[in-house]
Backbone as JSON, one array per atom type, in Angstrom:
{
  "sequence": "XXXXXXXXXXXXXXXXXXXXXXXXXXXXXXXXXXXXXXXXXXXXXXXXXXXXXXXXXXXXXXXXXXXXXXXXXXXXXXXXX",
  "N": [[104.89, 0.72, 33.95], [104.32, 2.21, 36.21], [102.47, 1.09, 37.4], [103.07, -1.14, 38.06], [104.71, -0.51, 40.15], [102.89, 0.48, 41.99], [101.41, -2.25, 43.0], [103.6, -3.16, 44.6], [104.98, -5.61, 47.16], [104.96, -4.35, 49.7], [103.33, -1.68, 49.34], [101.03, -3.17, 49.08], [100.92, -4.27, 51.69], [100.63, -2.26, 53.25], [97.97, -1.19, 52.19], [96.62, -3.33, 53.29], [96.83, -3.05, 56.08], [95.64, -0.69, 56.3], [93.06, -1.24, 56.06], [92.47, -2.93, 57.52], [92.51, -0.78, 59.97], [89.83, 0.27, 61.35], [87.36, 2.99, 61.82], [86.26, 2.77, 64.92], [84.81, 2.79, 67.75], [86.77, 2.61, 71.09], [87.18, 0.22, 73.81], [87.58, 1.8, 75.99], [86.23, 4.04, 75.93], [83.82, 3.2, 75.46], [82.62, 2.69, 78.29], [82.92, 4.6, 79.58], [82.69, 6.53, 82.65], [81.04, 9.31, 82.37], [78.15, 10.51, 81.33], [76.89, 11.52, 78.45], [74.34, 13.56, 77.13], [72.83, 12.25, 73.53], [71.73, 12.21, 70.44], [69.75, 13.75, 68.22], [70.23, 17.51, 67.73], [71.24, 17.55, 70.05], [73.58, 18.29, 70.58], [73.6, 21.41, 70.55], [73.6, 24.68, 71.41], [71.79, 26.09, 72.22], [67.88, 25.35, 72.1], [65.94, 24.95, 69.29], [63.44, 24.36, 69.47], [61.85, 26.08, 70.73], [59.08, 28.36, 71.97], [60.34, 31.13, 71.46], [62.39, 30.85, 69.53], [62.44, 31.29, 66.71], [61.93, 34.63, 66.47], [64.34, 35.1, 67.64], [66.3, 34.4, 66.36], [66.06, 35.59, 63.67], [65.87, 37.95, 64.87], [68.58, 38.32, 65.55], [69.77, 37.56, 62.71], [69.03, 39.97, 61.08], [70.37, 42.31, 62.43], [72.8, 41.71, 62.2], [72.77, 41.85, 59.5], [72.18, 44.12, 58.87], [73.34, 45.82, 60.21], [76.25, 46.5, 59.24], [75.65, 48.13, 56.92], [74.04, 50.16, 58.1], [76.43, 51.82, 59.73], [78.11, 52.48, 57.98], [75.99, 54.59, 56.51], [75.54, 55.81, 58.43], [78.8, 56.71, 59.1], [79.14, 58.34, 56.76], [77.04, 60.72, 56.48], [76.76, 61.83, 59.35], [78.3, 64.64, 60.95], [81.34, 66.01, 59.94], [84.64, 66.57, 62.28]],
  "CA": [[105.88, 0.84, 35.0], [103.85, 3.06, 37.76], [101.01, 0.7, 37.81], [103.67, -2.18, 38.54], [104.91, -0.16, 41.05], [101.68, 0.73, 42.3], [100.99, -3.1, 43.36], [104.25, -4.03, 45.22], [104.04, -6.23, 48.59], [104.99, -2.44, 50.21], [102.09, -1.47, 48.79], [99.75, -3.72, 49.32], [100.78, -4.55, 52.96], [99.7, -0.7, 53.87], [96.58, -1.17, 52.21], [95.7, -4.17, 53.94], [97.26, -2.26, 57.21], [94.71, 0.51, 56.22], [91.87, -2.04, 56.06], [92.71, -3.2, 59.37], [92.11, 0.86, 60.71], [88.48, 0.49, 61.38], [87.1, 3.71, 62.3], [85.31, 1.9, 65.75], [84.9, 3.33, 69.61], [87.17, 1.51, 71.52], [86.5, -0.3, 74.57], [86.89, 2.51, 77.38], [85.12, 5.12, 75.82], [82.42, 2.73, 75.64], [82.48, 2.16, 79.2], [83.04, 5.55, 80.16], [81.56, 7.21, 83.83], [80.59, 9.58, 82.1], [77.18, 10.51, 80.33], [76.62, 12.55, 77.56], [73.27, 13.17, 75.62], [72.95, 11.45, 72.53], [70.69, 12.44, 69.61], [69.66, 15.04, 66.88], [70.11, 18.7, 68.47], [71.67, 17.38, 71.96], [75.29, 19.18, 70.32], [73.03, 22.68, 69.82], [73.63, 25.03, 72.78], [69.98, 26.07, 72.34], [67.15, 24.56, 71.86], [65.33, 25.58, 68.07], [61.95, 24.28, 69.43], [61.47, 26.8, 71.94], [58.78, 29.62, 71.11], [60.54, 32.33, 70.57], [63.76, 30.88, 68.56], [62.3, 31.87, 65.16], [61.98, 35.56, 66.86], [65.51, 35.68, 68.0], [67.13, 33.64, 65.31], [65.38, 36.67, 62.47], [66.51, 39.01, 64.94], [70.36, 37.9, 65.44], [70.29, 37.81, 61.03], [68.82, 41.16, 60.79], [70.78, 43.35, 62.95], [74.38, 41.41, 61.57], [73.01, 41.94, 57.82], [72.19, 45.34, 58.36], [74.67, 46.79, 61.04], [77.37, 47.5, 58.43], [74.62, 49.29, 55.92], [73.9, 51.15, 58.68], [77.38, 52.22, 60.07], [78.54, 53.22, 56.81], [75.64, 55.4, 56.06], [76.15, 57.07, 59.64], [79.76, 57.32, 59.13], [78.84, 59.28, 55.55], [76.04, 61.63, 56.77], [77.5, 62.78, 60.07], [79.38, 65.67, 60.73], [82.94, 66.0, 60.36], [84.94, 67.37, 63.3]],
  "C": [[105.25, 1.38, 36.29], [103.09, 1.88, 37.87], [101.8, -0.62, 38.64], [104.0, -1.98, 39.94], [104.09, 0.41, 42.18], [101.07, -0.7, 43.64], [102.59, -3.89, 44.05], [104.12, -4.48, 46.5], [104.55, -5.28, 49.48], [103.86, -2.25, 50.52], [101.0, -1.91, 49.52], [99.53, -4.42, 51.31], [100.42, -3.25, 53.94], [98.33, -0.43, 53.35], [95.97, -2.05, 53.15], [95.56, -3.41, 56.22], [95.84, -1.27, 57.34], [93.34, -0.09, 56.25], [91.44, -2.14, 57.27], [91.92, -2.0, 59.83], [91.2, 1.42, 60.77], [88.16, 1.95, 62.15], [85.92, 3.13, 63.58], [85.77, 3.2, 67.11], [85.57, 2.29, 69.8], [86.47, 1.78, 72.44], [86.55, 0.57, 75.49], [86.55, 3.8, 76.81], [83.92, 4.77, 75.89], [81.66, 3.12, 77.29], [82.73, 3.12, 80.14], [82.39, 6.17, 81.76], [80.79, 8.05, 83.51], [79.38, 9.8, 80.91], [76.93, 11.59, 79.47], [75.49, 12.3, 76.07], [73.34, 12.8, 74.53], [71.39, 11.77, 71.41], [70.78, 13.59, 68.44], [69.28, 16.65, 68.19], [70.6, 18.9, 70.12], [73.02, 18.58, 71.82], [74.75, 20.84, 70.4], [73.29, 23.29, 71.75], [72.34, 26.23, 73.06], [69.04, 25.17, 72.03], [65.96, 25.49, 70.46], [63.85, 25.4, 68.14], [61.24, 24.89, 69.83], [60.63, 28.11, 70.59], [59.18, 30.26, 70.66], [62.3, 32.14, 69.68], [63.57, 31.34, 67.56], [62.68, 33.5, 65.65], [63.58, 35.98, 66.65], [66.3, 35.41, 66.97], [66.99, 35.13, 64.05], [66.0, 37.88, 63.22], [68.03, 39.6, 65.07], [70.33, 38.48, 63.88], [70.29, 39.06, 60.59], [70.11, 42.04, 60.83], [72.29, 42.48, 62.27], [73.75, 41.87, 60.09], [72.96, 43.46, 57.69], [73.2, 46.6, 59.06], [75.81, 47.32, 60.22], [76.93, 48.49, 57.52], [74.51, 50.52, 57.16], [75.17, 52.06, 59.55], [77.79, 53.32, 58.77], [77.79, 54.51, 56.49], [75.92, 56.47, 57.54], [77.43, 57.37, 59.56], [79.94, 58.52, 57.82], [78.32, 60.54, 56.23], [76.4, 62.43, 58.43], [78.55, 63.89, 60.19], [80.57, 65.7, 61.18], [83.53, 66.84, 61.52], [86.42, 68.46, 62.85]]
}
């Protein structure tokens, strides 16, 4: 019974509907004025090739992994008022 109901011309005229609904660019985005880089790392709002990204990148991870270790133990070991 479901499977019957599964394949009625309902059905199957929203699949073919859904066939149709190519994921494509249309035609005036193609044709746009504007330009916008295109490639691997164009979306990045740095650049990872640059000397010192390893530097900064290790030093961003650090100071977030250890800033709450270190809050906590200063909010412990200080003196109460």
């Amino acid at each position: 019974m479901l499977a019957r109901a599964a394949t009625t011309p309902a059905t199957a005229a929203l699949r073919a509907a859904a066939a149709r609904r190519a994921f494509t660019t249309t035609r005036p985005r193609l044709s746009s004025p504007y330009h916008y880089p295109e490639g691997p790392l164009s979306n990045l709002p740095f650049n990872p090739r640059k000397k010192g990204f390893g530097l900064m990148y290790w030093s961003y991870c650090i100071t977030g992994f250890s800033l709450p270790f270190l809050v906590a133990v200063w909010q412990t070991y200080h003196p109460a008022k």
